[in-house]
N, C-alpha and C positions, 0 to 999 in steps of 0.2 A: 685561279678563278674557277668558280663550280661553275661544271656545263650541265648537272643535273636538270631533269626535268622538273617543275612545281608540280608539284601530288595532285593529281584531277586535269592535268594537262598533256594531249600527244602529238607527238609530228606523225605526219603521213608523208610518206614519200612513193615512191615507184610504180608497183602496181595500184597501191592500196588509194595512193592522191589520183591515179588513172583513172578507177573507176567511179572516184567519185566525180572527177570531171566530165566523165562521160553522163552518169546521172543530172548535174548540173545541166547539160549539153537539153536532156530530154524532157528537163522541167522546164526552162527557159523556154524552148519553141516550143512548146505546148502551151504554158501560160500567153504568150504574144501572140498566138496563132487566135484565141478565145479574144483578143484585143484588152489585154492587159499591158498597162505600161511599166518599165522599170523604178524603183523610188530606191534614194538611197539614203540613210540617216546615219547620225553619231552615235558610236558606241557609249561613250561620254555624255551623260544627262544630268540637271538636277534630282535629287535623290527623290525631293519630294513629288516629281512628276513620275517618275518612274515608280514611285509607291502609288499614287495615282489614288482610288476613295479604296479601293478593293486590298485594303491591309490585309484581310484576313486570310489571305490567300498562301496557300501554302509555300508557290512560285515565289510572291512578294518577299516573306521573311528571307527567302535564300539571296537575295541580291549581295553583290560584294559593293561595298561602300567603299568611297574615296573621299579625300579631300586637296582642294590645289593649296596654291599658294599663299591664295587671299582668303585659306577657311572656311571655302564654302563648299555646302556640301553636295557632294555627286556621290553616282553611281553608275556601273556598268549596267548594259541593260538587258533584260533577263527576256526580252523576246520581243517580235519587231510588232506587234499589235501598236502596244499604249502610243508610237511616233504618230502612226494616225491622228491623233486628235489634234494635233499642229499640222500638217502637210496638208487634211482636209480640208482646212479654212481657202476660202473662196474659190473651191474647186466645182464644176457643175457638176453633175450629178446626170446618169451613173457615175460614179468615182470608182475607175477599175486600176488596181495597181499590183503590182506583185514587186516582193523585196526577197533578198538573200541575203546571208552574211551570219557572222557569229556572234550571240547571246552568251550569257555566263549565268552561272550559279554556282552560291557558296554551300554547296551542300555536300552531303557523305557520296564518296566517291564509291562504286561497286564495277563490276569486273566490265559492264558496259555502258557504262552511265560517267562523262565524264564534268568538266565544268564549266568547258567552250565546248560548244558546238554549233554548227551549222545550222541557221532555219532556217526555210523557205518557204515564205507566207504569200499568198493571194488570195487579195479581199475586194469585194465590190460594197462603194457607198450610194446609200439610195436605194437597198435592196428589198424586192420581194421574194414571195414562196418561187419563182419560176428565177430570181438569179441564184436562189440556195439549191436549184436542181443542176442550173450550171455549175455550180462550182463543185457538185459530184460529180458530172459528166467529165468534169477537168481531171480530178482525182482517179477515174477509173481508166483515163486514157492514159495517164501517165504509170500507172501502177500497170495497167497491159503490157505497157512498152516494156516497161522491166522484166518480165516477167512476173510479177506477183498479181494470182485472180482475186480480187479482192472480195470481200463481203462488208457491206454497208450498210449500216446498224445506224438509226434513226430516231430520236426523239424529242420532247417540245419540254421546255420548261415553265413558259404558259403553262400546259399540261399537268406537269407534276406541281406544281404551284393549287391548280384548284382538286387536284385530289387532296394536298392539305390539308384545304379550306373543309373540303369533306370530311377531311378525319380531325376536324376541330384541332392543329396543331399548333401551340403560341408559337407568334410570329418570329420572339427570338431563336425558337430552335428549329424554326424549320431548313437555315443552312446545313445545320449539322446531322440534321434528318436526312438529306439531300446524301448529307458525305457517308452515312450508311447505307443509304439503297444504292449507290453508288459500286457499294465492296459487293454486289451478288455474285457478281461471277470469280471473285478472289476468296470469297469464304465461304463456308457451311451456312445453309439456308438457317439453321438454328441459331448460329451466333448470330445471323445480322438480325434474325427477331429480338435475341436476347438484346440487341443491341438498342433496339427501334425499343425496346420494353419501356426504356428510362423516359422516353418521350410519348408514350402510349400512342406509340404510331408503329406498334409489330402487325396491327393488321392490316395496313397496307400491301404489306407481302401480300397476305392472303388475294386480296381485291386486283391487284396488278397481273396474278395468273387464273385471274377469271375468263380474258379473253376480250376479242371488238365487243361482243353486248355492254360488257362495264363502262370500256371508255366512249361508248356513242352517246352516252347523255351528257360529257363535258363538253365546251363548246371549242375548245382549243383542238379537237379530234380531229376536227374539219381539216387542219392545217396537216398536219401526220395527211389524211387521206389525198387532198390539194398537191402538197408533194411527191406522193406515190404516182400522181398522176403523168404531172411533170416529165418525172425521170422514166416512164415509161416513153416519153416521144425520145429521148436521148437515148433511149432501147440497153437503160443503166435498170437492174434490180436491187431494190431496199429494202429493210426487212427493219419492221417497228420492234423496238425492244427499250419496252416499259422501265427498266430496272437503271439503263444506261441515263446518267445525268451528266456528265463532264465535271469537273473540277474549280475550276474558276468560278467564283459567284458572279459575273460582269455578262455572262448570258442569258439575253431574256429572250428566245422562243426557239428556235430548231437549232437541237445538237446534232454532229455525229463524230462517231466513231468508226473506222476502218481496221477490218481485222484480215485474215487470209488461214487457209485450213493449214492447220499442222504448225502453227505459230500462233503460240501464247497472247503475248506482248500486242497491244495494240500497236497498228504500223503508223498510223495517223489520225489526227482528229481538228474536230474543229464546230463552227456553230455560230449562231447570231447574236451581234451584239449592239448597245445606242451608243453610240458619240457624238454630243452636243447635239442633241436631240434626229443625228439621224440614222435608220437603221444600217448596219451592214451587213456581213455576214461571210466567214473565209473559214481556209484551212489551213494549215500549216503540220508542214514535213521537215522529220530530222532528215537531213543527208548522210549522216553517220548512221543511223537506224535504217534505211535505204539496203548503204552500202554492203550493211552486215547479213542483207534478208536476199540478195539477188547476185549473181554469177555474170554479172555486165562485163563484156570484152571488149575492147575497141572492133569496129569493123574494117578498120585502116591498117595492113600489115606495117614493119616495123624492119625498114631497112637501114643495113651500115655498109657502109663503102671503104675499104682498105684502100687508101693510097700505099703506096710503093712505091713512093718518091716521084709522081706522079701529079702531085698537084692540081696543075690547070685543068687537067681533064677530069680528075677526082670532083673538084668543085663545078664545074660543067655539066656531068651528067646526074651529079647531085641535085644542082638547079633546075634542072627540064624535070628530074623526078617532082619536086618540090613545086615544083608550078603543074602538074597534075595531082596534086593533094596527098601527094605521098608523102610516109613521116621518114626523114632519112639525117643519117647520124653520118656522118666522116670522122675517121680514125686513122692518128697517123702514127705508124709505128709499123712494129715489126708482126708480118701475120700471124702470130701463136698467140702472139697477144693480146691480139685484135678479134681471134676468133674466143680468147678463154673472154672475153668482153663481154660480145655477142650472146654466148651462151649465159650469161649470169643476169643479161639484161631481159633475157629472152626476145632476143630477133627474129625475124621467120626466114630472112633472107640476106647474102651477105656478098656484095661485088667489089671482086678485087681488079684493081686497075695497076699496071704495070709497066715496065717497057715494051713488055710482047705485046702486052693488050693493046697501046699505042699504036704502036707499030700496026697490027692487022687493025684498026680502028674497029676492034671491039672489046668485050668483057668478060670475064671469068663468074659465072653466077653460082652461086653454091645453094641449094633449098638445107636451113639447118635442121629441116624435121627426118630428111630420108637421108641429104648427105650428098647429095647426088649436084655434081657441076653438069655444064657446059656452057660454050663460048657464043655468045650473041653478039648481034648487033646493036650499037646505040639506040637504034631507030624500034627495036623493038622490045625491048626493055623496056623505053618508055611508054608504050603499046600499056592502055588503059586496064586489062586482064593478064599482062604477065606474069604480075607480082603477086606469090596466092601468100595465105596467111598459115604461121602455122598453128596445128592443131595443139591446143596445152591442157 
């Protein structure tokens, strides 16, 4: 039997599934803290819901297709948006929710890009310009925690919809117009004219870094200005950038996009969208794209307890650790082996229990960063600052 992996597919184990727990940990009480509730849906859709009107979408062609039993056609779903348009139905409004879990795509795999991954979306239905400011305020809290300062880049589709109308664009090319002023910051200001040439819309360029005088006579500006306003009470800073449009055609008024200095790659993004005639408006985070951009550690050291034929007591003060929140492992075996264990798991702390230790009712404590024992008591061990963490 091949135990190979399928090409675009990885396991996470140890550290690397750690940290993203711990990320999971920070996005979760952040989203519930803003009073978002949990939503959960099936991977497994019909094909044609999950293609949804927006075929043309880059995301949509990647979906991996299925079929059951009885023929009919499914597919995996390629991101937790489209469930909305079913779970909305007789919800009041605001409709606040946040979803996790893994999406697929069948697309070319590269060195960071795989074909499940993790997303974790929060969306509000019923939304105006003041819940698209919360849902930056949410994005900038959760990116603090991680460490990552984010920069947030802002702009309205409205917006770039009546600079079109200004630059007389026929209505079929103005998607693909979109998907050229889109590449600014990924290519030379000349090819993306050269680009915009075939649709005589390269002078756009020119008009977009004119400055606030150009866009004050569109009437969608308001909404840009309306939102700066907003995120100023949440004491979050956005920054309008004309060029940025998002990808998906199914956004009709404020995009954005999340960047951070010294990092390429957009960290996150997201923007307003109608379902069944009501506005929303979310964003949604890789977890995998997280995990690769921040240094996240648990704050909870990581202890093992060698029995020594010791049992009852081994599971005993394992227990009292355990019921103060400690993470504690028991191992039974012989100590060299317990400690090459230890070290490979990376523990910070490692208590051997014995007959001696029995006997004087206490325990051998080793820190594995310096090396250094001695003999406590029960009672203090389980002392809420005994146990430090080590340094890695």
């Amino acid at each position: 039997m091949k135990t190979d992996l399928v090409k675009g597919f990885k396991d996470y184990l140890g550290e690397e599934a750690q940290k993203k727990a711990e990320i999971r940990k920070v996005l979760v009480s952040t989203f519930e803290r803003y009073g978002f509730e949990p939503a959960e849906t099936p991977i497994v859709e019909y094909e044609e819901f999950v293609k949804g009107e927006n075929t043309d979408d880059e995301a949509v062609s990647d979906i991996f297709k299925l079929q059951d039993k009885g023929k009919r056609k499914l597919a995996l779903r390629y991101e937790l948006t489209f469930p909305l348009k079913r779970i909305m139905q007789n919800q009041k409004l605001p409709f606040k929710r946040y979803q996790i879990g893994p999406v697929f795509r069948d697309e070319p795999v590269t060195t960071n890009r795989f074909r499940q991954f993790i997303q974790c979306d929060v969306d509000i239905g019923g939304a105006t310009i003041k819940d698209e400011a919360e849902i930056l305020a949410v994005t900038n809290e959760i990116l603090t925690k991680i460490g990552i300062q984010p920069i947030i880049l802002i702009n309205n589709r409205k917006l770039m919809n009546e600079i079109l109308d200004e630059a007389k664009i026929k209505p079929k090319d103005k998607n693909q117009v979109l998907r050229e002023i889109d590449k600014y910051d990924k290519l030379p200001e000349d090819q993306i004219k050269k680009n915009l040439k075939k649709y005589k819309a390269d002078k756009i360029i020119d008009w977009i870094k004119q400055g606030e005088d150009f866009f004050n006579k569109f009437p969608s500006y308001k909404e840009i200005i309306s939102l700066k306003e907003y995120c100023k009470l949440y004491k979050i800073k956005v920054l309008f950038a004309p060029t940025m449009v998002r990808g998906l055609s199914y956004y009709n008024r404020t995009v954005f996009e999340i960047k951070a200095k010294g990092i390429r790659e957009t960290i996150t993004a997201g923007g307003s969208y109608m379902f069944n005639k009501v506005q929303f408006t979310g964003i949604s985070f890789g977890l995998e794209r997280l995990a690769q951009l921040v240094k996240l550690k648990s704050t909870k050291p990581k202890i093992i307890i060698i029995s020594l034929n010791e049992d009852k007591m081994a599971i005993g003060v394992a227990q009292e650790l355990r019921a103060k929140e400690k993470k504690v492992t028991i191992y039974y075996g012989k100590p060299s082996k317990g400690l090459a264990y230890a070290n490979s798991k990376n523990f910070d702390q490692v208590i051997f229990i014995g007959a001696k230790e029995v006997k004087q009712k206490k325990v051998k404590v080793r820190d594995l960063e310096t090396g250094k024992e001695k003999l406590m008591t029960i009672q203090k061990v389980t002392k809420k600052n005994v146990i430090v963490q080590r340094k890695r």
